[in-house]
VOPARO-528858 format. One record per residue: residue number from 1; residue in one letter; x, y, z of N, C-alpha, C in turn. Coordinates in steps of 0.2 Angstrom, whole numbers, plus 5000, padded with zeros to 4 digits. Layout:
VOPARO-528858
NODE_i_aa_n_east_n_north_n_up_ca_east_ca_north_ca_up_c_east_c_north_c_up
NODE_NUM_A_X_Y_Z_X_Y_Z_X_Y_Z
...
//
This chain:
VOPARO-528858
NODE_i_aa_n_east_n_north_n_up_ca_east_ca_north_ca_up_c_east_c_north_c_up
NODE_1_X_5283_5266_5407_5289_5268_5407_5291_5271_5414
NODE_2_X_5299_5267_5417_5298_5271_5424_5305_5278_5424
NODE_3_X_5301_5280_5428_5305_5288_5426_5311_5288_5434
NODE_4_X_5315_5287_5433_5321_5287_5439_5322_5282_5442
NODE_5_X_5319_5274_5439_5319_5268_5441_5315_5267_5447
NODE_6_X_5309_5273_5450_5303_5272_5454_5298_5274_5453
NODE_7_X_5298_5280_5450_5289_5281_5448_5286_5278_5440
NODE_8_X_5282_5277_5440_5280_5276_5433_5276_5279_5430
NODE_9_X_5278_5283_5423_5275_5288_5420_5270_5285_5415
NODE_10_X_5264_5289_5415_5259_5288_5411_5260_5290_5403
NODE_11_X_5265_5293_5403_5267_5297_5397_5268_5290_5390
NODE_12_X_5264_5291_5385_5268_5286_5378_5273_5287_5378
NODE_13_X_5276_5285_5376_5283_5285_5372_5284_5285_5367
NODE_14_X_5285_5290_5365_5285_5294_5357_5291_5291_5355
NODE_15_X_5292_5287_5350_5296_5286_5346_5301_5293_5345
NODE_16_X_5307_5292_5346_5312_5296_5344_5311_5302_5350
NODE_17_X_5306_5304_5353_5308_5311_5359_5309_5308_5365
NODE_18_X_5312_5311_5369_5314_5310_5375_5309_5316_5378
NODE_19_X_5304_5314_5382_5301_5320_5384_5305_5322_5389
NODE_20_X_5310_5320_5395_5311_5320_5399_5317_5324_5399
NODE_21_X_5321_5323_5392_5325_5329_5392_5323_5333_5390
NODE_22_X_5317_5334_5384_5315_5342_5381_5312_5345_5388
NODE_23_X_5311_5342_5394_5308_5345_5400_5313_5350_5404
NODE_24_X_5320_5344_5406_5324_5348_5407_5328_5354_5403
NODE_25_X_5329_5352_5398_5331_5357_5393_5325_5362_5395
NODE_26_X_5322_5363_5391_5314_5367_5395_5317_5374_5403
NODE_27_X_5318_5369_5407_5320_5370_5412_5326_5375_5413
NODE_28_X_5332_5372_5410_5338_5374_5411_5338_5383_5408
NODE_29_X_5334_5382_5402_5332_5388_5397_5329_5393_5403
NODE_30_X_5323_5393_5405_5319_5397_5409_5323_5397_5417
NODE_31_X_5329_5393_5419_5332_5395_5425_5338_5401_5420
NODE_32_X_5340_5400_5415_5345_5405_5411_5340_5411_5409
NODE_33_X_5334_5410_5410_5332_5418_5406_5331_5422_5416
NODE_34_X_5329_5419_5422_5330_5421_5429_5335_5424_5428
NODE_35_X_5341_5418_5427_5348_5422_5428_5348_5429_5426
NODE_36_X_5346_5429_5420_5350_5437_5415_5345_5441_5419
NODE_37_X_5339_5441_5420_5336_5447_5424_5338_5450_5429
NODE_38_X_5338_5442_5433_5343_5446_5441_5348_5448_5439
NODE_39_X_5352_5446_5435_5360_5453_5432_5358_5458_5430
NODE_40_X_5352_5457_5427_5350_5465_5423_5349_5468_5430
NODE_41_X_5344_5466_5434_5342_5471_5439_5347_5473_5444
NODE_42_X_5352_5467_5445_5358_5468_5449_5362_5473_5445
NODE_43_X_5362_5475_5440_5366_5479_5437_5363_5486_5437
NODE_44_X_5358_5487_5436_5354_5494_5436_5353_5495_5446
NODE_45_X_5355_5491_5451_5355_5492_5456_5360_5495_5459
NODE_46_X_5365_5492_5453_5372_5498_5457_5374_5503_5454
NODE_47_X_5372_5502_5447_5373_5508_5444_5369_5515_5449
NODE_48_X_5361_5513_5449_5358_5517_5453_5362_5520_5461
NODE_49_X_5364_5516_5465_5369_5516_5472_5375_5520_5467
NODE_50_X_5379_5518_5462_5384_5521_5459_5382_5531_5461
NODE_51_X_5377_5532_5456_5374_5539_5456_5372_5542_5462
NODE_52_X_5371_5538_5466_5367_5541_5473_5374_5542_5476
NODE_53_X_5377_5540_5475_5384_5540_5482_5389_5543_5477
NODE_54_X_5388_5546_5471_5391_5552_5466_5388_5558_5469
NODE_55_X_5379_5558_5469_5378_5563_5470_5378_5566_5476
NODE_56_X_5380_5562_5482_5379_5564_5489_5389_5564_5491
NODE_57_X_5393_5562_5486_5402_5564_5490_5399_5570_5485
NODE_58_X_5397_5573_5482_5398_5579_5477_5395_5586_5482
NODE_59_X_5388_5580_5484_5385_5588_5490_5390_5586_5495
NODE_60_X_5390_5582_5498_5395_5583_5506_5403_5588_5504
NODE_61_X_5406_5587_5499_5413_5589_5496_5412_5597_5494
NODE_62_X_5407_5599_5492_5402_5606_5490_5401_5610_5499
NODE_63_X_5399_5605_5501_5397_5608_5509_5402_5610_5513
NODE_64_X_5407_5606_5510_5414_5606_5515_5417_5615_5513
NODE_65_X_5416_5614_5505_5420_5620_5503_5417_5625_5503
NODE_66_X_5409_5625_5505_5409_5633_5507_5408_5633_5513
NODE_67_X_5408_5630_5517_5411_5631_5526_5416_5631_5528
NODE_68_X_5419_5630_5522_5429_5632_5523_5429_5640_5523
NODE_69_X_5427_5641_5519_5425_5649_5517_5425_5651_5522
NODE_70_X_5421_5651_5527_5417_5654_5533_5423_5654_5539
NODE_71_X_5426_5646_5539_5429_5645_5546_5435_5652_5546
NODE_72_X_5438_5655_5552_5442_5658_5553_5447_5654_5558
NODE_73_X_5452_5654_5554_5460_5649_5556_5462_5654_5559
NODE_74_X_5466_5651_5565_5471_5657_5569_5478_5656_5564
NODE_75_X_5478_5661_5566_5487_5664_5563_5490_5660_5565
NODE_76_X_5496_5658_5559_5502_5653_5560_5505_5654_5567
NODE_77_X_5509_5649_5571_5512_5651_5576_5522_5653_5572
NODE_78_X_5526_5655_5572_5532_5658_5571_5537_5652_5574
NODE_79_X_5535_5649_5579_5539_5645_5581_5536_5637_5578
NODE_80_X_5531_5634_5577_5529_5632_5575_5531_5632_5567
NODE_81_X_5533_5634_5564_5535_5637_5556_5542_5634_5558
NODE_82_X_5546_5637_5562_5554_5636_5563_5554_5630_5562
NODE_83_X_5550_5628_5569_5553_5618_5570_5550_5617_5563
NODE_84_X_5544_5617_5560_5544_5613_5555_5550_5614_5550
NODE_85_X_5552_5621_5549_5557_5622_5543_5564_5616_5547
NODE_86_X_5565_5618_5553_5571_5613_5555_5569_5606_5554
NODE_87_X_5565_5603_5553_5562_5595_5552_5563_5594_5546
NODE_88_X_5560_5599_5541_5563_5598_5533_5570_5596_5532
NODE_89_X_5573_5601_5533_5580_5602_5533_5584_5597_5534
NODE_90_X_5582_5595_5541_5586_5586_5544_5585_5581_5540
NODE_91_X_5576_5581_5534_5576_5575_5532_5578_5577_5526
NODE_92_X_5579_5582_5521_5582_5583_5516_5592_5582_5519
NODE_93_X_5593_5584_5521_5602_5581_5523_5599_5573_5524
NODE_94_X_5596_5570_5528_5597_5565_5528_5594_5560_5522
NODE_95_X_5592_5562_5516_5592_5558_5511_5598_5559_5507
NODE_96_X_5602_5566_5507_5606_5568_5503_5613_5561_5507
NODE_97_X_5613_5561_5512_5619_5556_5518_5619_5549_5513
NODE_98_X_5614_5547_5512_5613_5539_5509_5619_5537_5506
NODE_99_X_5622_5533_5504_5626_5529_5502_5622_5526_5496
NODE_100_X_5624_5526_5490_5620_5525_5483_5621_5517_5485
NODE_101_X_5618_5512_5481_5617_5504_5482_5624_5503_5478
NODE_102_X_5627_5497_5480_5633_5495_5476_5630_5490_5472
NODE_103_X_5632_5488_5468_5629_5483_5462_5637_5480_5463
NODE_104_X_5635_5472_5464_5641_5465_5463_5638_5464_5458
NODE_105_X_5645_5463_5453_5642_5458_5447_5644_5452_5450
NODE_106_X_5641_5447_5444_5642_5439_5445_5647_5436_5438
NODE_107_X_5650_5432_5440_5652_5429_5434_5647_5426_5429
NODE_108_X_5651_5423_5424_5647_5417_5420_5643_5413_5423
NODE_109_X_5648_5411_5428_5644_5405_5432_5640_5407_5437
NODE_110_X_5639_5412_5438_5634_5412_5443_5636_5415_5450
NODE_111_X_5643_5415_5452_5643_5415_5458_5646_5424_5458
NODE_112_X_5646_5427_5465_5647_5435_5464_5655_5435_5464
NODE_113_X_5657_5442_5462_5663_5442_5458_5667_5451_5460
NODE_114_X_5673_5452_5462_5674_5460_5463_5677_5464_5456
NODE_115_X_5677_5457_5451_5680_5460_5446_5673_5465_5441
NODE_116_X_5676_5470_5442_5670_5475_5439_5670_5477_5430
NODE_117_X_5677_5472_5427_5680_5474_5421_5673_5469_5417
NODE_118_X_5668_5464_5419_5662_5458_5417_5655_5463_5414
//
């Protein structure tokens, strides 16, 4: 029997099997059972990293907040406070300034239209 049209197998030929597929098959099986392991271990790899970089933003965010505690901030400056309230001020009038969107209708047919009775 020759196997790929150049080597030649010593194997009989079994009436009705194919060895050469139950090999592949064989094969294709034991590269699908690799597969799911690597995912499993890929999977418990990140979850593991997931917890490790849960529990290190938790100390670092813990660290932060009780060295806030400690720091002493200077006093607001008064003119500092002013300009900021004046900055609000100019952006709040200038939202209220806007002109609301005008809506054109269209006709039936598609084309825009001033008649607003549609």
């Amino acid at each position: 029997m020759e196997l790929f049209g150049t080597v030649k197998a010593r194997i009989p030929p079994v009436k009705g099997v194919d060895i050469l597929g139950i090999a592949t098959f064989a094969l294709v099986l034991l590269n699908l059972g690799f597969l799911l392991i690597g995912i499993r271990i890929l999977g418990n790899l990140i979850t593991h990293l997931f917890e490790k970089l849960d529990h290190d933003l938790g100390n670092a965010i813990k660290t932060l907040i009780d060295e806030a505690k400690s720091i002493d901030l200077p006093d607001v400056n008064p003119l500092q406070v002013m300009v900021m309230e004046m900055i609000k001020n100019n952006m709040s009038k200038n939202n209220e300034d806007t002109a609301p969107p005008i809506e054109i209708k269209r006709n039936l047919d598609g084309t825009f239209t001033q008649d607003t009775s549609l």
